[in-house]
C-alpha positions in Angstrom: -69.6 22.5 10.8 -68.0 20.3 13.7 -70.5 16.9 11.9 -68.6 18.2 8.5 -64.9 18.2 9.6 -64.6 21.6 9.6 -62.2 24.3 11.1 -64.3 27.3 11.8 -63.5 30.7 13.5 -66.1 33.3 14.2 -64.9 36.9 14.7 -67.8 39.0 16.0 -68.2 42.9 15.5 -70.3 45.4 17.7 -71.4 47.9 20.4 -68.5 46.5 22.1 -66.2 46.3 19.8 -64.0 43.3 18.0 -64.2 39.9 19.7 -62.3 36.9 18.5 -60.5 39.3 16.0 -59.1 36.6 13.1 -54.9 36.5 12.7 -53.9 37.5 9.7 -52.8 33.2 10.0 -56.4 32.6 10.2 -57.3 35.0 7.4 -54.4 33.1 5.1 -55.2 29.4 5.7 -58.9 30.1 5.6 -60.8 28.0 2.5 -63.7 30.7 2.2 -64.4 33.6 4.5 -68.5 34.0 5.4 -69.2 37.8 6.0 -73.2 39.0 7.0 -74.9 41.3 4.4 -76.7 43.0 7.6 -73.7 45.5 8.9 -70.9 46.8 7.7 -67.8 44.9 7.8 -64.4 46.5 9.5 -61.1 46.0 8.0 -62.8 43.8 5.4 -59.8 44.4 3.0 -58.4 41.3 5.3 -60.1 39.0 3.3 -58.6 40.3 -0.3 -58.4 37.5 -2.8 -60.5 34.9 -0.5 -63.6 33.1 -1.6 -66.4 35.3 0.5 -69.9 34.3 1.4 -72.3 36.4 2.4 -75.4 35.9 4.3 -77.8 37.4 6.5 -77.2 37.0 10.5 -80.6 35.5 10.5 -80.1 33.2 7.7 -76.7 32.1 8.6 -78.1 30.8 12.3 -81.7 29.2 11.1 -80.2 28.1 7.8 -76.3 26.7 8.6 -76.8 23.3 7.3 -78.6 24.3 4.0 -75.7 27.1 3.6 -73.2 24.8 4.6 -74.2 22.6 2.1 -74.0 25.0 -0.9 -70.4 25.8 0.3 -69.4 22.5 0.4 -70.6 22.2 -3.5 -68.7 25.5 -4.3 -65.6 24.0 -2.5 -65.7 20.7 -4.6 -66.5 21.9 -8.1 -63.2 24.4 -7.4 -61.0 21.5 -5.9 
């Protein structure tokens, strides 16, 4: 994401709780929000009315560049 220009912030959800929780700033100025298909998704209403992704956890760490890539297209074919 960096090589692309990109702003990215990951909030991550578990045993242990909410880490990195996203503002309701990040939420607003965010382009597309990526959620995983793999868990449930707390307070997911958040993201109301945003572009979502979603991918599996496994996918979106072995696969980042080719998904990166298809969001890119999606972004430029909506600009």
């Amino acid at each position: 994401a960096k090589a692309k220009g990109w702003e990215v912030k990951v909030e991550t959800q578990g045993s242990i709780g909410l880490e990195n929780e996203l503002t309701a700033e990040d939420v607003a100025s965010a382009d597309m929000v990526i959620l995983t298909k793999d868990i449930g998704i707390k307070f997911e209403e958040r993201f109301a009315g945003k572009t979502i992704v979603r991918v599996n956890i496994s996918d979106a760490v072995k696969r980042a560049d080719a998904i990166m890539s298809k969001i890119e297209a999606h972004l430029a074919q909506t600009a």
